[in-house]
Every structure is written in structure tokens, then in C-alpha cells.
C-alpha positions as CSV (number, residue, x, y, z in Angstrom):
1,X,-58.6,56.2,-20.6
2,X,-56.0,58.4,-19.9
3,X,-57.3,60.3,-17.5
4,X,-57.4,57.0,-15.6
5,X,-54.1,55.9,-16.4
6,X,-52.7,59.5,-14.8
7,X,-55.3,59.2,-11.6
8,X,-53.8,55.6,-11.1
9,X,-50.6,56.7,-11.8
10,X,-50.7,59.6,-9.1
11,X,-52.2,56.7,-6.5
12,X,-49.5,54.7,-6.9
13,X,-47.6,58.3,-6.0
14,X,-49.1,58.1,-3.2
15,X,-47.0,56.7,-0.3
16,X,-48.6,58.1,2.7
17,X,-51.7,58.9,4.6
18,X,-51.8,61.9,7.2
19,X,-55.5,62.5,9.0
20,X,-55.9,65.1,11.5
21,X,-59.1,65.3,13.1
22,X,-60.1,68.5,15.0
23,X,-62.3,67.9,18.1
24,X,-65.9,69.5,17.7
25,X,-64.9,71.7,15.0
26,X,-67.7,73.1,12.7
27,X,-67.7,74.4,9.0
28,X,-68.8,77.3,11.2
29,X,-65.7,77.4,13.0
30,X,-63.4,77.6,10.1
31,X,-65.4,80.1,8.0
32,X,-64.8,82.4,10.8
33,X,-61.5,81.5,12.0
34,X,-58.1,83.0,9.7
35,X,-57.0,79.4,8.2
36,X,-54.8,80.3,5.4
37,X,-53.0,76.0,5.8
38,X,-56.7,74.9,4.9
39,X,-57.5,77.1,2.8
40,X,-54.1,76.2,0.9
41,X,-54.9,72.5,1.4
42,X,-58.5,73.8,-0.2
43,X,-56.8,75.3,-2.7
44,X,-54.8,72.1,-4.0
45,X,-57.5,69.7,-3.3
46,X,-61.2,68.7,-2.5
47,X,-63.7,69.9,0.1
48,X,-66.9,70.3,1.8
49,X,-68.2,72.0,4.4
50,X,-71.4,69.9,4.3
51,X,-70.0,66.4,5.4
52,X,-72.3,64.4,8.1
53,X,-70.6,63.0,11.1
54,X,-73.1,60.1,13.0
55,X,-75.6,59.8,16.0
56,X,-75.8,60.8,18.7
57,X,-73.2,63.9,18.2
58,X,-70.9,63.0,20.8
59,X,-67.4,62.3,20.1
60,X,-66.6,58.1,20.6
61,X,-69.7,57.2,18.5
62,X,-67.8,59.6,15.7
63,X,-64.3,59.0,15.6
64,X,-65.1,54.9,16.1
65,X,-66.9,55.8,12.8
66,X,-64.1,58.0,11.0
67,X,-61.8,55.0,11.7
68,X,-63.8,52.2,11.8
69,X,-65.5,52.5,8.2
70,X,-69.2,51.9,9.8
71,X,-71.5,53.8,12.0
72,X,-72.7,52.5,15.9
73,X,-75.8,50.2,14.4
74,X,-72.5,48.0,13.1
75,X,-69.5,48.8,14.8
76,X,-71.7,49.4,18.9
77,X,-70.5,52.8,19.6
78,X,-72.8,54.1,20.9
79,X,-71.6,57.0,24.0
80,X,-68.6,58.3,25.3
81,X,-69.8,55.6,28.1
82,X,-68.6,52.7,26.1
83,X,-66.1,50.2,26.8
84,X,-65.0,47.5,25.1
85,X,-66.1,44.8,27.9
86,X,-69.1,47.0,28.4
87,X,-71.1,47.0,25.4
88,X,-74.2,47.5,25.3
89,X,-74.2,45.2,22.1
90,X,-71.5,43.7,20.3
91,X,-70.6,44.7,17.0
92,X,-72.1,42.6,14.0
93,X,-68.1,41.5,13.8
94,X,-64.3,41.3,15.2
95,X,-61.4,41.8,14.2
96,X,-58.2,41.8,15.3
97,X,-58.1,43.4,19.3
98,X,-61.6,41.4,19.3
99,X,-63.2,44.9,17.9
100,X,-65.1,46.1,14.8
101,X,-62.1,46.5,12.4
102,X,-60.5,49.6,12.2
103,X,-58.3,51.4,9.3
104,X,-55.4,50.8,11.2
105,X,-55.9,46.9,12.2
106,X,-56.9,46.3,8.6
107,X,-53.6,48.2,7.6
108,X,-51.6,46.7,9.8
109,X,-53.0,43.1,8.6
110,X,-52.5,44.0,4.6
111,X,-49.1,46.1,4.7
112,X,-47.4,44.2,7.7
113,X,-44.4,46.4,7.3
114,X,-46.8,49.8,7.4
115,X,-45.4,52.2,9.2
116,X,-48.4,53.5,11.9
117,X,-48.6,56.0,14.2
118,X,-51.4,57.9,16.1
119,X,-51.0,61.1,18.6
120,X,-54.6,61.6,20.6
121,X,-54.7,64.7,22.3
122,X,-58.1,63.2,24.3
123,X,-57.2,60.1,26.3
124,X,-60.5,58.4,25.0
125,X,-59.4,58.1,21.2
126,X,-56.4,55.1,22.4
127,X,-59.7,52.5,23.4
128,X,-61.4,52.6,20.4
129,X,-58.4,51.0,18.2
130,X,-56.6,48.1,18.4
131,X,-54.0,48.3,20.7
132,X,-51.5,46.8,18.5
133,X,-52.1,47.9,15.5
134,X,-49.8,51.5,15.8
135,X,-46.3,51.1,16.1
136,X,-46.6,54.0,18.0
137,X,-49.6,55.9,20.2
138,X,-49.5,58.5,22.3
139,X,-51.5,61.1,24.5
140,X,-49.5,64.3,24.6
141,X,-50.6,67.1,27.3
142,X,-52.4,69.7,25.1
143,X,-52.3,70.5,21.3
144,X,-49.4,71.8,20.9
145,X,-47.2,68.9,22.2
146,X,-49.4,66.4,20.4
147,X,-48.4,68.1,17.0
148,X,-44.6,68.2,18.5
149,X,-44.5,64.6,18.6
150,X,-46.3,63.8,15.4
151,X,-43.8,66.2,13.8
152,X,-41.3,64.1,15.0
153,X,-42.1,60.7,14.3
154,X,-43.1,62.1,10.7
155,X,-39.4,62.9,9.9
156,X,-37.6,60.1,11.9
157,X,-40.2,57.4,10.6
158,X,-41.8,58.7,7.6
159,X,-45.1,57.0,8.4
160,X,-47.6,55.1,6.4
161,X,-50.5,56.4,7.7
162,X,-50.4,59.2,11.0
163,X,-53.2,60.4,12.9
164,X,-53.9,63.3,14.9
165,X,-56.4,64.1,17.1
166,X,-56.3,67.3,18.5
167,X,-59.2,68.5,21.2
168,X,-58.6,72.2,22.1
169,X,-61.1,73.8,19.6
170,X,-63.8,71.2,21.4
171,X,-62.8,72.6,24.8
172,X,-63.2,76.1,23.4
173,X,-66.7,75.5,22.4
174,X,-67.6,73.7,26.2
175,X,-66.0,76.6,27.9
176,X,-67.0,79.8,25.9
177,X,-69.9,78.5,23.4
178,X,-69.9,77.4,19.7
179,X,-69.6,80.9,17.9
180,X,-67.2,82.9,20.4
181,X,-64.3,84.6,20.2
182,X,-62.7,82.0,21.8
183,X,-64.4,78.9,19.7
184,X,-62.3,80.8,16.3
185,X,-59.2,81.5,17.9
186,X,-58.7,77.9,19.1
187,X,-59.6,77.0,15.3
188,X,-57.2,79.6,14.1
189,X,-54.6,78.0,16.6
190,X,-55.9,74.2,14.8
191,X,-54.7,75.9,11.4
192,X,-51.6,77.2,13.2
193,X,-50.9,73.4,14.2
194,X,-52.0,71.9,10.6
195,X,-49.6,74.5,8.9
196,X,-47.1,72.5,11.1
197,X,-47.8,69.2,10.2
198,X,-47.7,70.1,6.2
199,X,-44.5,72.0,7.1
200,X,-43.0,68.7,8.8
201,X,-43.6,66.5,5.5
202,X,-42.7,69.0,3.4
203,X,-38.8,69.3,5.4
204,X,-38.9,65.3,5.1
205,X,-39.4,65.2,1.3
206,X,-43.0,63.4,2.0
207,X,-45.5,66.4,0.7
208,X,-45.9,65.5,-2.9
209,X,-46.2,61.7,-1.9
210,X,-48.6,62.6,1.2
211,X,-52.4,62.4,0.9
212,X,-54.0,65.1,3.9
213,X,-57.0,64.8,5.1
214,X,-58.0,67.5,7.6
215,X,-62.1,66.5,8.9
216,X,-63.8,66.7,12.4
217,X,-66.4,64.5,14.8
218,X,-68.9,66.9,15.7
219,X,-70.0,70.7,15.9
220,X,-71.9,72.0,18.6
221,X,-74.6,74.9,19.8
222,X,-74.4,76.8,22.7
223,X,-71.9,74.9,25.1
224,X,-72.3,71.9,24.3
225,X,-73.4,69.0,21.5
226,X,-75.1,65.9,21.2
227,X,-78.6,66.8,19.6
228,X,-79.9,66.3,16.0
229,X,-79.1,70.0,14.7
230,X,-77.2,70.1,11.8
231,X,-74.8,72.6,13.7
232,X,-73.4,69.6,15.7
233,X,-74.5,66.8,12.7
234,X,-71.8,68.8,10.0
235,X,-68.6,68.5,9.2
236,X,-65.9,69.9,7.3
237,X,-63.7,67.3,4.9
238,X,-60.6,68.1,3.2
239,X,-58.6,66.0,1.0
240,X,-55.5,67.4,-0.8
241,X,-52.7,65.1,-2.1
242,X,-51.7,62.9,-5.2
243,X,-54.4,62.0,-7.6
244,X,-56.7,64.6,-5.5
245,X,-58.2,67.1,-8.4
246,X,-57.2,70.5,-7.2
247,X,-59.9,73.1,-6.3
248,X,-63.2,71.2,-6.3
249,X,-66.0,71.3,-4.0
250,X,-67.4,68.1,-3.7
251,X,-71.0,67.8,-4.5
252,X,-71.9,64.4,-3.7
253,X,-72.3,62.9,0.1
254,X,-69.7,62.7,2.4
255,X,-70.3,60.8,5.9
256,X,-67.4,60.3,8.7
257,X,-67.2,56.6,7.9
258,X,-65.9,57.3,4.3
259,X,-62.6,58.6,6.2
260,X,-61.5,55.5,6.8
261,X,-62.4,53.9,3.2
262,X,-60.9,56.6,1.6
263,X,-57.6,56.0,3.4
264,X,-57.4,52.2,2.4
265,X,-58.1,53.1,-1.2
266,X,-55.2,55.6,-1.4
267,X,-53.0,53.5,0.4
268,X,-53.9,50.2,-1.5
269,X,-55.9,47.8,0.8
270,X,-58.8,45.9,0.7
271,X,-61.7,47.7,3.2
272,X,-63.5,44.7,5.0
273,X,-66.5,43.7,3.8
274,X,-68.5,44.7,6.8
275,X,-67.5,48.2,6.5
276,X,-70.7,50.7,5.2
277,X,-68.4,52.8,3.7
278,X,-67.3,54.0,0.3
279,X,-64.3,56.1,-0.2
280,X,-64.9,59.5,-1.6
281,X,-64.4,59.0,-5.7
282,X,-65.4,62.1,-6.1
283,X,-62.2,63.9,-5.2
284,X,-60.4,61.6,-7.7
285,X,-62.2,62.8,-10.5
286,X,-64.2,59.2,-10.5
């Protein structure tokens, strides 16, 4: 009972929400890259290397499933082709933006006065959310500025819930192939920029109220993605934050679409009940 009473306790600590999803990084990627910001988020939280994004491997059909709490059979995400007048189904229900719901329509529905922003560093990520949901979204040229102006608008606004997508370790792996030099220095560069980000809400006073989660959409082989190996199917997850138990490797199954339920628990809202999704109990010590 106490043990409850503290996890609620450290929830109700919990203020805000910061996600940074890395483009067609692999568990792969990091074990060979020099991350010491992960492996300190690691170190203070809970992970796994073994997490299962959805199919195909490609990346709309995986971040509309991080955010949108369901996989393409519910939400019809199906390609990078898809539109949201050019479905080739609709989804099993709207929301707000006439979409599947995402985390950030739902939040914005529950917490009217939430604080929402999300930086994509790929152009693609801005159709697959409702447009007015964020009070602000952007596509900054290139990593590095997308980090810049999520730094920013974490210590002017000092967000509910900020997301960052960052795509350079995914260009890495097109241009030079899963497993290159290249491929780890662009994910040593990703920890470079996450180091950043935790530096950023630390300088604003938000760290010890901040839940970070730090995940991917895909993996790859060779120079591309898409298949059914489990080098594009995995992904890393890493939750650190109030009410997270420090140091544990989580045992039980992770998929993408718990992201976005795992957010809405922290933060204290309702998931629809259309969404597949569970958050991840595990890392709470439930």
C-alpha cells in the first residue's frame, strides 16, 4: 500500500512529458554508438532493447502508431504513401482533425490549457497529427536546429508534453548501411542532441518533474528497411522520470503504440477507448 501511495505520489510529480523519437534507429545502433545521455537516462530509469515497432517497417505506419495508441489495421496507416483524403481505408474512428485520435488531440481535448509542442525534423511527421492540436509545430532544417528550437520553447513555455523527431541517424543508415561507421556516429550525434534536451529541462527547473522517453520507428539492414526481420521490426524504449523505478530492464512486451498510452497515463488522461494500447506498468513497478 505504500509502495502505491509513493508511485502515485511521484505521478502526481510528474508535470511533463518529453518524447524524442530517433528515425530508424536500432538497439543495434546504440550498443555500438558512445551514448553516455542514454545510458544515464538508463541508469535512472527503465529500458529495452527488444521493443516491437509495427508493419510494414517503414516510418508513417510507425510513428502514426507511437502517437496514435493503435497499429494500421485501426488507425489506416498503412505507407509513407498515405494521405489523409487518400486512404486506402478509413480508420475504425475520428477524432478531432477527422483522424484516428492521437496523444496530442486527446491531450489537448482533456487538459485544454496543456501546453503542446512538436519539432519534426522529417516534413512527413506534421500530417499524421491533428493540426491543431500543438500550440506549436515545426520542421527545422536538420537535427541540430530541430533540438535548437525545442530547447527553446522548453524554457520559454515549459511544455506539457514535447516531441521530437529527429531523422539524421535514418539518413545515415540509407546512405552508408545499417552497421557503418557512419550509421554510429549519427547515433552518437542523436545522444549528443538528447544530452541537450535533458540539459535544457534541467536549466528550466523541469528535470525532476519531467518524464523522458527516448524510443524509435524502425531499424534497418543493408540500406534500407521495410521487411519482416527483426533488425528493422526492434526497437529501443527508454523511460526515465518521476515514479519510473530506476535501473530496470523491462521484461514484459513493449510495442510502439504503448508510447502514446504511457504518455496519457503519466500525464493524467483518459486514452480513448479505441486505442490497442496499454501503457507500460512495468516501469512503474506495477
Amino acid at each position: 500500500m505504500l509502495a502505491t501511495i509513493g508511485v502515485l505520489f511521484a505521478l502526481a510529480q510528474a508535470k511533463h512529458v518529453v518524447v524524442i523519437g530517433l528515425d530508424g534507429t536500432s538497439p543495434g545502433a546504440l550498443a555500438h554508438a558512445r551514448t553516455p545521455a542514454i545510458n544515464a537516462l538508463k541508469a535512472r530509469g527503465a529500458s529495452t532493447m527488444h521493443a516491437r515497432g509495427v508493419m510494414p517497417t517503414v516510418s508513417s505506419p510507425n510513428w502514426a502508431s507511437m502517437i496514435m495508441g493503435a497499429g494500421p489495421e485501426q488507425h489506416g496507416v498503412t505507407s509513407n504513401k498515405w494521405e489523409l483524403d487518400q486512404a486506402p481505408f478509413p480508420p475504425i474512428a475520428k477524432g478531432s482533425g477527422g483522424m484516428f485520435p492521437t496523444m496530442f488531440g486527446v491531450l489537448r481535448e482533456q487538459q485544454p490549457k496543456a501546453v503542446i509542442g512538436v519539432f519534426h525534423d522529417w516534413d512527413g511527421f506534421a500530417r499524421l497529427l491533428e493540426k491543431t492540436a500543438p500550440d506549436v509545430m515545426q520542421h527545422p532544417d536538420g537535427a541540430d536546429l530541430t533540438v535548437q528550437r525545442a530547447v527553446a520553447f522548453i524554457k520559454e513555455r515549459k511544455p506539457t508534453l514535447t516531441f521530437l523527431h529527429l531523422d539524421h541517424v535514418d539518413h545515415a543508415g540509407h546512405t552508408s548501411g545499417h552497421g557503418s561507421k557512419e550509421y554510429y556516429e549519427a547515433a552518437s550525434k542523436a545522444d549528443v542532441l538528447i544530452g541537450k534536451v535533458v540539459e535544457a529541462l534541467e536549466q528550466a527547473g523541469m528535470l525532476n518533474s519531467t518524464v523522458i522517453i527516448v524510443t524509435a520507428d524502425h531499424g534497418g539492414v543493408g540500406k534500407g528497411h521495410g521487411g519482416e526481420s527483426l533488425a528493422e521490426l526492434e526497437i529501443p524504449w527508454i523511460i526515465a522520470g518521476p515514479a519510473v523505478i530506476a535501473g530496470v530492464e523491462l521484461k514484459s512486451p513493449v510495442n510502439t503504440y504503448d508510447t502514446a498510452s504511457t504518455v496519457l497515463y503519466v500525464l493524467g488522461v483518459k486514452q480513448p477507448a479505441v486505442w490497442i494500447a496499454k501503457p507500460v506498468m512495468e516501469a512503474f513497478g506495477k
